[in-house]
DODREN-229074 format. One record per residue (C-alpha): residue number from 1; residue in three letters; z, y, x. Coordinates in Angstrom, 1 decimal. Each point is the difference from the previous one (the first is absolute). Layout:
// residues N
(NUM ala (Z Y X)) ...
//
This chain:
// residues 469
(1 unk (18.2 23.1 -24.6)) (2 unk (-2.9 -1.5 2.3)) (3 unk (-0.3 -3.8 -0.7)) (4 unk (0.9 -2.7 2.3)) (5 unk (-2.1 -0.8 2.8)) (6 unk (-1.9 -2.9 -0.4)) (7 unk (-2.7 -1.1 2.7)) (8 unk (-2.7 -2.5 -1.5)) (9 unk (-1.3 -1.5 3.1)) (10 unk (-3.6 -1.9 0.0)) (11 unk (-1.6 -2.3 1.9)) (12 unk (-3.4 -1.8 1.1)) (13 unk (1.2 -3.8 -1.2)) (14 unk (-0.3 -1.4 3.7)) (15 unk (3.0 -1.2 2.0)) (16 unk (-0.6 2.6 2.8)) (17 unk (0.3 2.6 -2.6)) (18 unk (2.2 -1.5 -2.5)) (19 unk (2.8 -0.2 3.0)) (20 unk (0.2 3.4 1.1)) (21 unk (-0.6 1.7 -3.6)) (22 unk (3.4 -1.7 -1.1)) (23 unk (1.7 1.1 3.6)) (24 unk (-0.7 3.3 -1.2)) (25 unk (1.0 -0.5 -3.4)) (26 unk (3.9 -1.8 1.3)) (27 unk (0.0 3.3 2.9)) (28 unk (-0.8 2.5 -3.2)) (29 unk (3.3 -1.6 -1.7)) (30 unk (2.2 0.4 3.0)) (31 unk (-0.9 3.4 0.9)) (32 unk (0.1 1.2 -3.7)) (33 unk (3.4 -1.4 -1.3)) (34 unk (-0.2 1.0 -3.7)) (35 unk (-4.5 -0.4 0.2)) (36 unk (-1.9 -2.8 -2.0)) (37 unk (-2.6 -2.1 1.4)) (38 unk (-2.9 -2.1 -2.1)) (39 unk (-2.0 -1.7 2.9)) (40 unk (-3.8 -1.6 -1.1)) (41 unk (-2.4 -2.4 0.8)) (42 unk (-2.5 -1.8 -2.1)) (43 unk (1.1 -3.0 -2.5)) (44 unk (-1.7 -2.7 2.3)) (45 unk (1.5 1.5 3.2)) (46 unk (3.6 0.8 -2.2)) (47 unk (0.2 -3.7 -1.1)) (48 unk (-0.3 -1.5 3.6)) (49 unk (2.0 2.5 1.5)) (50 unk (2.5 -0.3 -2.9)) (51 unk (0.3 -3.0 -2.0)) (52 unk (3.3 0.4 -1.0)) (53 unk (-1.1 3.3 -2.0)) (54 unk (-3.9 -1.2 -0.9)) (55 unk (-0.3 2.7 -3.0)) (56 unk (2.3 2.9 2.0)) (57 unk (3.6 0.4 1.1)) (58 unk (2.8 1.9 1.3)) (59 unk (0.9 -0.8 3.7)) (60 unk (3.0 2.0 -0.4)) (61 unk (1.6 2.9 -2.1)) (62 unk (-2.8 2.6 1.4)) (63 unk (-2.7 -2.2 1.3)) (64 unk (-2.5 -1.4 -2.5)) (65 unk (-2.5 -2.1 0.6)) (66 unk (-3.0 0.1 -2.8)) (67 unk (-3.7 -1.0 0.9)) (68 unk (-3.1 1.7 -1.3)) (69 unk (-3.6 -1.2 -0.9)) (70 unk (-3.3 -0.4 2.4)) (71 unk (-2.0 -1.0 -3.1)) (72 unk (0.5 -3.9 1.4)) (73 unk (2.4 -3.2 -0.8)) (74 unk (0.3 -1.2 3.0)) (75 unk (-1.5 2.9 2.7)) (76 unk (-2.3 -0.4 2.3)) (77 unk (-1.0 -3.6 1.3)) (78 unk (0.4 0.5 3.7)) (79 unk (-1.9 -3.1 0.8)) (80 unk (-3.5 1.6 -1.1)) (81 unk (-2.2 1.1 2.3)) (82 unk (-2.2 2.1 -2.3)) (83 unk (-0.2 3.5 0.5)) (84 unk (-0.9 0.8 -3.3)) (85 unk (2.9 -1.9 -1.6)) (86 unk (2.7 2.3 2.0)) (87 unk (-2.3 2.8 -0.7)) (88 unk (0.6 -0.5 -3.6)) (89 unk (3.5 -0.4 0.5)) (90 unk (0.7 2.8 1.8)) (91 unk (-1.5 2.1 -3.1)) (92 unk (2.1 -2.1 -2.3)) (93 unk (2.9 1.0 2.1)) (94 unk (-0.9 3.7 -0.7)) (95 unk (-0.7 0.2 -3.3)) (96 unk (2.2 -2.5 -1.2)) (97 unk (3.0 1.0 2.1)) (98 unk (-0.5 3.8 -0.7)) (99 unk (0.2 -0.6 -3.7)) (100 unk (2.9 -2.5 0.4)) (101 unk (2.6 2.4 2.5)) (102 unk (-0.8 2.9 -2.4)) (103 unk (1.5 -2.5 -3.2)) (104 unk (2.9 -1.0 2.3)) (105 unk (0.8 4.0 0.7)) (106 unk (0.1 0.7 -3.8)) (107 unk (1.3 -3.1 -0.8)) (108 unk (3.3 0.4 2.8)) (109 unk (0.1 3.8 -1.6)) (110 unk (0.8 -1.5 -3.5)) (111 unk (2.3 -2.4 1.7)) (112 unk (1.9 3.5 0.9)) (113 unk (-0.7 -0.7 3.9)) (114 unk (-2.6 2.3 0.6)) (115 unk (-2.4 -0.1 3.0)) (116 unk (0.7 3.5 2.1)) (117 unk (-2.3 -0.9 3.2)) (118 unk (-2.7 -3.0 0.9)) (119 unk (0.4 -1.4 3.1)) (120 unk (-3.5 -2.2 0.6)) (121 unk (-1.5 -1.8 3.0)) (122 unk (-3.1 0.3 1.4)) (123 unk (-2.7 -1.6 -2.4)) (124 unk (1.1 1.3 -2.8)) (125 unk (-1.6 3.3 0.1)) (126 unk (-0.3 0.1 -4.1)) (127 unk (3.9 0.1 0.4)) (128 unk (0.2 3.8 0.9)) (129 unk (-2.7 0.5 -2.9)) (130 unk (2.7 -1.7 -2.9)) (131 unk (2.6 2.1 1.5)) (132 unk (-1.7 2.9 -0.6)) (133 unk (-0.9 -0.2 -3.1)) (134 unk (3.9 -1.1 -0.8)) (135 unk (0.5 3.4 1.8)) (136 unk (2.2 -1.6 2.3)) (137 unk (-0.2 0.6 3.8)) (138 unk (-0.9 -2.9 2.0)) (139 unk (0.2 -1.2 3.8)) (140 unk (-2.4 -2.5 1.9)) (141 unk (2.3 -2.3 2.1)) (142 unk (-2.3 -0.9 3.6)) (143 unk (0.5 -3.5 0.9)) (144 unk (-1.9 0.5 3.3)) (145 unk (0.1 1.9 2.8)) (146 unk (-0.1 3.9 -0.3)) (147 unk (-2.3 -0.3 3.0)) (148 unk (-2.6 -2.1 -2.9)) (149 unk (0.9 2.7 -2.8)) (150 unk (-1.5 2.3 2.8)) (151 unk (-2.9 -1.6 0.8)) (152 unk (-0.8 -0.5 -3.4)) (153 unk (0.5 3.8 -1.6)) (154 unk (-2.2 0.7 3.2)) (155 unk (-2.2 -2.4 -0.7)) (156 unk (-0.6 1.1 -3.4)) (157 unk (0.4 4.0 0.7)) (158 unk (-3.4 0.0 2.6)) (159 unk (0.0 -3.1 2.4)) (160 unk (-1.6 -2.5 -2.3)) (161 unk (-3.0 0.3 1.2)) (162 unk (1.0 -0.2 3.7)) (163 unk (1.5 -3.5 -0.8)) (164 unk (-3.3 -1.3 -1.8)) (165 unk (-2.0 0.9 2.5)) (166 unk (1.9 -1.9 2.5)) (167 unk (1.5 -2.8 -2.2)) (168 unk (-1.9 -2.9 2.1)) (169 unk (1.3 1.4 3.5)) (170 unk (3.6 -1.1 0.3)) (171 unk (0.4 2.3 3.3)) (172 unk (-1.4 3.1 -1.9)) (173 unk (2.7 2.7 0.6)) (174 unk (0.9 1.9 -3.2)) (175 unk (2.2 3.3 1.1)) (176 unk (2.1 0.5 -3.5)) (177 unk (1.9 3.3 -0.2)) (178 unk (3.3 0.0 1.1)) (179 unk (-0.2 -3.9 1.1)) (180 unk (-1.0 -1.8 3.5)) (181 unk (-3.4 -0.6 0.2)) (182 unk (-0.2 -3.3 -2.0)) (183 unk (-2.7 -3.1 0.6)) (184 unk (-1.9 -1.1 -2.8)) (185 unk (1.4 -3.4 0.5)) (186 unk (3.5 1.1 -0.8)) (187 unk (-0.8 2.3 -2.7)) (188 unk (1.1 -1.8 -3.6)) (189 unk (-2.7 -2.4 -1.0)) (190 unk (-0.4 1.5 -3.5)) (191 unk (-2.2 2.7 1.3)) (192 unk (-1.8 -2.1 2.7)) (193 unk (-0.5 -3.3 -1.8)) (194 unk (-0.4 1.1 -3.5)) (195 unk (-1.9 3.2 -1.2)) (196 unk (-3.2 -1.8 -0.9)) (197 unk (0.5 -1.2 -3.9)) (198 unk (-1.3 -3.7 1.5)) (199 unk (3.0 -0.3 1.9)) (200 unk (3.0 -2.1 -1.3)) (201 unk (2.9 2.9 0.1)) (202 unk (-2.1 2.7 -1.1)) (203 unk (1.6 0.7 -3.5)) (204 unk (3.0 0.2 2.4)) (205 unk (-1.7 3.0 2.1)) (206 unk (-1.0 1.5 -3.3)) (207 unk (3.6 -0.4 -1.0)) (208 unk (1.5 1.7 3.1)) (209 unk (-2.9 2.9 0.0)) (210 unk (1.4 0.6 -3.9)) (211 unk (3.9 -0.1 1.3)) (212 unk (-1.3 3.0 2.6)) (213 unk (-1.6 1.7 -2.8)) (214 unk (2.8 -0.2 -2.6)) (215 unk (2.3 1.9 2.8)) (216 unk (-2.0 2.4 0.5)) (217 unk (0.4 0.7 -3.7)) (218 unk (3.5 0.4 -0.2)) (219 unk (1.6 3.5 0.2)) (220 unk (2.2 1.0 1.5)) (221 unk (-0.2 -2.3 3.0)) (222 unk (-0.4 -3.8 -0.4)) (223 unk (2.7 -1.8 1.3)) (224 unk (0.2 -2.6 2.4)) (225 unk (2.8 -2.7 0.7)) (226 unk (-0.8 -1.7 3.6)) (227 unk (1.6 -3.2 0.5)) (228 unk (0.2 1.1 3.6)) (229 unk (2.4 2.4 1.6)) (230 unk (-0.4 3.5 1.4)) (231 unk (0.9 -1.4 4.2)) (232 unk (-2.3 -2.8 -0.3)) (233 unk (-3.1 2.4 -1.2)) (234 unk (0.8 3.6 0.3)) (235 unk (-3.9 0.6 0.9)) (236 unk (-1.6 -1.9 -2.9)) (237 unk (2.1 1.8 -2.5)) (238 unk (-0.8 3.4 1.6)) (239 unk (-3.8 -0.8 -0.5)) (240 unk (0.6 -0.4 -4.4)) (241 unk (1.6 3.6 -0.1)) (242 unk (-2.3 -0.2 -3.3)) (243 unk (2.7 -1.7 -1.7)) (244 unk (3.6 -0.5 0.1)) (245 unk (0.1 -3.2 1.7)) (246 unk (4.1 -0.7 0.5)) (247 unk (0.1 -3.1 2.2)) (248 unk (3.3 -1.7 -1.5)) (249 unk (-0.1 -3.3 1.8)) (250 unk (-0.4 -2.7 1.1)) (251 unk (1.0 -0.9 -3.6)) (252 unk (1.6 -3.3 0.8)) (253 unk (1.6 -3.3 -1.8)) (254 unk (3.5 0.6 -1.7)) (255 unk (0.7 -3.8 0.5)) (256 unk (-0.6 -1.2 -3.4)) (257 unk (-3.9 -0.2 0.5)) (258 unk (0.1 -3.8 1.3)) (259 unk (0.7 -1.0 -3.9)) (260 unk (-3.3 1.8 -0.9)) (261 unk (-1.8 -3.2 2.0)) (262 unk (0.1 -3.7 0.5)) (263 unk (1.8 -0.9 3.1)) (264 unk (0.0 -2.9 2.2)) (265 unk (3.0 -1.5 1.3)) (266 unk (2.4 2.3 1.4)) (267 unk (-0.3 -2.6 3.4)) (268 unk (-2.6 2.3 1.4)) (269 unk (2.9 2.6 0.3)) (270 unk (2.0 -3.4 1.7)) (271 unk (-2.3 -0.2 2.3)) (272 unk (-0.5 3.1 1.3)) (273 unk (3.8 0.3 0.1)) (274 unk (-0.2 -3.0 2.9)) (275 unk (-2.7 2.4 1.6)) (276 unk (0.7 2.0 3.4)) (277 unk (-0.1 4.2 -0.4)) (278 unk (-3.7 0.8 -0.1)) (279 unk (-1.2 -3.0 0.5)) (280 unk (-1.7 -1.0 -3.2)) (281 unk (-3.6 1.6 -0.8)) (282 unk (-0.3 0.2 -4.3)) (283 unk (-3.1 0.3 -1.5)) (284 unk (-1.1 0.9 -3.5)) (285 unk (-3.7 1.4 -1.2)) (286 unk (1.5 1.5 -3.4)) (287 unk (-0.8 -1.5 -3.5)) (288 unk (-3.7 0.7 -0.5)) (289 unk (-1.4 -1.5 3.5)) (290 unk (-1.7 -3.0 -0.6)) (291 unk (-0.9 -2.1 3.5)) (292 unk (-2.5 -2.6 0.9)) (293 unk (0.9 -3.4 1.4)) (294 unk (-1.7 1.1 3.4)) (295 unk (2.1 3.4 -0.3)) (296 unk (3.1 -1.9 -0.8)) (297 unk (-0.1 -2.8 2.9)) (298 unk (-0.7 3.0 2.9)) (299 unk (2.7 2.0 -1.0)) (300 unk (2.2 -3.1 -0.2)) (301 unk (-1.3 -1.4 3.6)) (302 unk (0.4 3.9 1.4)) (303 unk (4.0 -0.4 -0.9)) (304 unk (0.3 -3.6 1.1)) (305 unk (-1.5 1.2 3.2)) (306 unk (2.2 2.9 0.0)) (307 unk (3.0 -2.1 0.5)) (308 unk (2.1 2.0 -2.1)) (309 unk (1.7 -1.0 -2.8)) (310 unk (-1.7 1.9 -3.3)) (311 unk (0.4 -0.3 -3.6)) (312 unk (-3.2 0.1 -2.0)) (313 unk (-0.1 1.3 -3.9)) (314 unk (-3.4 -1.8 -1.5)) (315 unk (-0.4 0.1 -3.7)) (316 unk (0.2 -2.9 -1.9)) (317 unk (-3.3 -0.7 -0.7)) (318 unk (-1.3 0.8 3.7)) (319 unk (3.0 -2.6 1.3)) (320 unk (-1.3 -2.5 -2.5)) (321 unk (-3.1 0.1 2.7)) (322 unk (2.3 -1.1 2.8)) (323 unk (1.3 -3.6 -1.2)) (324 unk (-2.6 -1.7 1.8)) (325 unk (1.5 1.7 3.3)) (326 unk (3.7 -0.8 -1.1)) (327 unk (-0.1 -3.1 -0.9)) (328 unk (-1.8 -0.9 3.5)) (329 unk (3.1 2.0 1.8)) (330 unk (-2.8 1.9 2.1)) (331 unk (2.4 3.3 -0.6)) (332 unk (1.7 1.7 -0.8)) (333 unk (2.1 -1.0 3.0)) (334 unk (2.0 3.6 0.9)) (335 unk (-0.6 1.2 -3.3)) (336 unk (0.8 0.0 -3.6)) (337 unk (-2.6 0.9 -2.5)) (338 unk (1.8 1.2 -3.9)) (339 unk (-2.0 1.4 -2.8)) (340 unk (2.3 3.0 -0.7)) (341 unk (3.5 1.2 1.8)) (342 unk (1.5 3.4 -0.3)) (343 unk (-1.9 2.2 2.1)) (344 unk (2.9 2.8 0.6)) (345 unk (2.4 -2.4 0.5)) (346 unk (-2.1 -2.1 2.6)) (347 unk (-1.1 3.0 2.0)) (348 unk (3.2 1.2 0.3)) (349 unk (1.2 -3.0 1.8)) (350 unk (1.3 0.4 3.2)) (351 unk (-2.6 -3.4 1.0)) (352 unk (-3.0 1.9 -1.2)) (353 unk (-1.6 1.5 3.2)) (354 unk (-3.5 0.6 -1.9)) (355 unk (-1.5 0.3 -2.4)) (356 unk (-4.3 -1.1 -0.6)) (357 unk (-0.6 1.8 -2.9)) (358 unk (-3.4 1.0 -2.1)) (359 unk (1.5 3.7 -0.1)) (360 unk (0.5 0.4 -4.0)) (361 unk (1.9 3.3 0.4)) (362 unk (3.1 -1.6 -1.4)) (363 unk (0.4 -2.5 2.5)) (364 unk (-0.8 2.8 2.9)) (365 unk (2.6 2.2 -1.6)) (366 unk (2.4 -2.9 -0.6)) (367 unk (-0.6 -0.7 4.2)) (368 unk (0.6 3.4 1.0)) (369 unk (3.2 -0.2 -2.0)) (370 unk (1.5 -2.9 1.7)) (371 unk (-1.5 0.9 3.5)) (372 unk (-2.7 -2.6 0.1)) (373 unk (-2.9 -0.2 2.3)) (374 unk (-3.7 -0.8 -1.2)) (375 unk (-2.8 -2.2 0.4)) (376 unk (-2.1 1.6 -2.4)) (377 unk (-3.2 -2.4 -1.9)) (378 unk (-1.2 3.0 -2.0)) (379 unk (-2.5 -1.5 -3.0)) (380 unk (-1.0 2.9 -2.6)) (381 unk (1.3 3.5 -2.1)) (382 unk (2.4 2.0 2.4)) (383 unk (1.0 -2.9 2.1)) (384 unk (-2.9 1.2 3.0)) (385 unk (1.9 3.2 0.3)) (386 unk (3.5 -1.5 -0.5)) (387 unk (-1.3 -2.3 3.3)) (388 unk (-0.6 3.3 1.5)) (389 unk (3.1 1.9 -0.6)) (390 unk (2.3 -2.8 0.8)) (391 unk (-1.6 -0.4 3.4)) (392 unk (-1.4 3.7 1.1)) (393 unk (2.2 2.5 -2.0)) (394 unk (3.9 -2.2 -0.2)) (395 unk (-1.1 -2.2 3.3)) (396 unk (2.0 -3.2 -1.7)) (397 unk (-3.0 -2.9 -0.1)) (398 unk (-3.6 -1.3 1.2)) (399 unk (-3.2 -0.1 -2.3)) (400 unk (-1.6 -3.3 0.3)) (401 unk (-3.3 -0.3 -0.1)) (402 unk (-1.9 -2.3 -1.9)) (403 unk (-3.5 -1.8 1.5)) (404 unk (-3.6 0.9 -1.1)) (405 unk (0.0 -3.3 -2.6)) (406 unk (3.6 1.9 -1.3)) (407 unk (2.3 -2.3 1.0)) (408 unk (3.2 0.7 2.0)) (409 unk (-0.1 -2.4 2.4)) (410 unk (2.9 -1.9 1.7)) (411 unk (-0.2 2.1 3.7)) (412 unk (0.5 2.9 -1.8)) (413 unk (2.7 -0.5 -2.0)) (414 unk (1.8 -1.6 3.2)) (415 unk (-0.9 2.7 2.1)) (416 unk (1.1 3.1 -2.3)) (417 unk (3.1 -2.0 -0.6)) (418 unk (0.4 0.0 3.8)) (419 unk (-0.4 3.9 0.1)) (420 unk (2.4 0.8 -2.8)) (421 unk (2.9 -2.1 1.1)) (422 unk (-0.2 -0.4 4.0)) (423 unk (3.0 2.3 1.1)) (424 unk (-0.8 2.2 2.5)) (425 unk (-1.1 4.2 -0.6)) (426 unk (-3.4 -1.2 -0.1)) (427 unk (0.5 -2.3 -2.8)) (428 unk (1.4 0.1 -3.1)) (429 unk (3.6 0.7 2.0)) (430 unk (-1.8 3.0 -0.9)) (431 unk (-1.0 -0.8 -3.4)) (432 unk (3.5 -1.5 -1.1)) (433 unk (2.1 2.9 1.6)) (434 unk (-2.9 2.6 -1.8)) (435 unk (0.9 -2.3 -3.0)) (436 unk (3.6 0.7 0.5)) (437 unk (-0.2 3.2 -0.2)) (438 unk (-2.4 0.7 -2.7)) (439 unk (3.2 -2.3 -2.0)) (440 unk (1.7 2.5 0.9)) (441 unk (-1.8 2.8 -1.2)) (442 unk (-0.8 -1.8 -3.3)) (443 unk (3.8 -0.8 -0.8)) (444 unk (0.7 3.8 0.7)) (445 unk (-2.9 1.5 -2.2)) (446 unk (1.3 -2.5 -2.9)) (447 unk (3.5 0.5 0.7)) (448 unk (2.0 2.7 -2.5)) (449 unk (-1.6 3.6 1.1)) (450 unk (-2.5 -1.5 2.3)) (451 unk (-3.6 1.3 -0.9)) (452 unk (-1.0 -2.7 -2.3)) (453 unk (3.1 0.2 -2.1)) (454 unk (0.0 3.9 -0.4)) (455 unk (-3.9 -0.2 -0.9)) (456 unk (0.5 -2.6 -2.8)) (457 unk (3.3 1.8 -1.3)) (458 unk (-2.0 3.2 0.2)) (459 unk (-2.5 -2.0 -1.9)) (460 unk (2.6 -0.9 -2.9)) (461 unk (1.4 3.3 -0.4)) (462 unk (-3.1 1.3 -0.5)) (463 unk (0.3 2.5 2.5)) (464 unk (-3.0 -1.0 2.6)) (465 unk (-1.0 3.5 1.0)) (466 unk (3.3 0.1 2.2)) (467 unk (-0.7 -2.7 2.1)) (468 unk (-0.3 0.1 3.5)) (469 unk (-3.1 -1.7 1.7)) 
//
């Protein structure tokens, strides 16, 4: 009798990973009725996304939340600024965390819930390398684009040195097999900003170059989960035929998630309830963007000047920066400014007529979802290309620009504002009806027997070699 299938699901311990690791994990449960799930992160990241459980728990009957080791007590201190120090973590985070999932496999096996498949995100190459020698089949779950997982297996199957030589010319035109021709400026910054050991994110480079490597390894086939779906990038995921990449997204919320984080008050949600139909502009740079007071004041003067309502997410310790400006009433005077709110929730909002985003791939996906148009402030990793598909290949936003001293200035963000929600066919009454209908494809490719919920089925099953791309 085969044993029970039971997915152990890892993760980088970083929100934008964290979140859409355990989307997959709760997606896994509900397509796999009688399946187990253990979902992982490290201790430090497992106590502050879970201090109810701080040594391991069970979310439900089938869901299990344990963490694992990265050789630390308390992870990496985010606030350094040496390279060396995250250098040295990210080879903790390797060793340490290698040794640590493989005790967690044979320690769930003596529980009697043995591991039958690892399901691992994208830093985590050592991941693939426990499975196997656990002899259990494993599966890398993409949390970007497939049009990134292109450009990277290209990048690191003969175009490397193509990008080198032309990683200080932003306009350089790199022709990618399979993909558009791409500029260097919107290729991920990993392979632009940080090959040379000097650089800050170069163990992450190394990291990703391993990941490449340790699929290449795997036979049969490595396979791929996209968070994306097959309509939004048929091309991209014709261009990795080297794997079987099943795009089985965009892996979204089940409605629970908001508990996972502190929330302001629920008046935000008030507000915009008091808010005309596409009126209000929301804007959010994810949970890792950090923002100078300069940065922070011409973004806030580009909405003032906007004269549309907008609700602003700034992280606590960013807002702290702003009580000067409160407590003088100089703003916000058509907005209001929160340090967290329920991002799903929020964009689906009838008020919500934007959205000025950094272009994490979540948010972008979580846009599409609820037919959202862009103003896209792309900063680093794949959030240059993200800019690029959400405004050349889907047609649903604006890039804008940032000045030679890298500051978004004001004009800008007033005038891409102006472009993505003037009606009209130039404007975004183009953007917002292309928005529409991408909703529309999204809710079809997720819905039961759409694309996405075939391929992840197909996925469970086991039975990948029958589906249709």
């Amino acid at each position: 009798m085969s044993p029970q299938r039971h997915f152990l699901v890892l993760t980088f311990p970083l929100q934008g990973h964290i979140a859409p690791a355990l989307r997959l994990a709760r997606r896994l449960l509900a397509a796999a009725p009688d399946a187990l799930v253990t979902f992982s992160t490290t201790e430090a990241a497992h106590r502050r996304m879970f201090p109810a459980e701080p040594d391991g728990g069970v979310d439900d009957c089938r869901l299990e939340l344990l963490p694992f080791s990265d050789g630390t007590d308390a992870g990496y201190d985010r606030s350094s600024t040496d390279p060396a120090a995250f250098t040295d973590y990210m080879a903790s985070f390797q060793a340490a965390g290698a040794r640590s999932v493989g005790e967690l496999v044979d320690a769930l096996a003596a529980r009697g819930r043995p591991v039958t498949r690892v399901v691992y995100t994208m830093l985590l190459p050592w991941a693939a390398d426990v499975a196997r020698e656990k002899g259990l089949p494993s599966a890398l779950y993409w949390i970007q684009p497939a049009a990134v997982l292109a450009v990277y297996y290209h990048y690191f199957h003969g175009y490397a040195a193509v990008v080198a030589d032309h990683r200080h010319d932003p306009s350089f035109v790199v022709r990618f097999p399979g993909l558009p021709p791409q500029a260097v400026r919107d290729l991920p910054s990993f392979i632009t900003d940080s090959t040379d050991p000097s650089e800050f994110f170069h163990s992450v480079y190394t990291t990703v170059r391993d990941l490449f490597e340790s699929l290449d390894r795997e036979s049969p086939r490595a396979t791929v989960l996209v968070n994306t779906c097959q309509e939004l990038e048929e091309g991209a995921l014709a261009a990795v035929r080297a794997y079987d990449a099943l795009p089985i997204g965009p892996v979204l919320p089940s409605g629970d998630e908001a508990g996972l984080f502190k929330q302001d008050s629920a008046k935000y949600m008030e507000w915009l309830d008091a808010k005309p139909v596409d009126s209000v502009v929301y804007v959010a740079f994810g949970s890792l963007t950090g923002m100078a007071r300069e940065q922070l004041d011409e973004l806030l003067l580009g909405l003032e000047e906007s004269g549309r309502p907008y609700l602003f997410i700034v992280r606590k310790d960013i807002k702290a920066e702003l009580a000067d400006a409160v407590e003088t009433d100089a703003w916000p005077k058509n907005g209001v400014v929160v340090e967290w709110c329920d991002q799903v929730r929020v964009l689906s909002h009838a008020a919500v007529g934007c959205f000025v985003t950094h272009c994490g791939w979540n948010s972008v996906m979580e846009s599409m979802a609820c037919g959202v148009p862009m103003v896209c402030v792309p900063q680093m990793s794949d959030q240059r290309m993200n800019a690029w598909l959400v405004e050349f290949e889907w047609r649903v936003g604006a890039r804008a620009e940032v000045g030679g001293d890298g500051v978004l200035r004001a004009v800008e963000v007033r005038q891409r504002l102006e472009e993505v929600t003037q009606d009209g066919e130039a404007g975004a009454g183009g953007a917002r009806g292309t928005a529409s209908e991408w909703k529309r494809v999204v809710a079809e490719a997720l819905g039961k027997d759409g694309s996405s919920d075939r391929n992840l089925r197909a996925f469970v099953e086991g039975i990948i070699s029958s589906v249709s791309l």
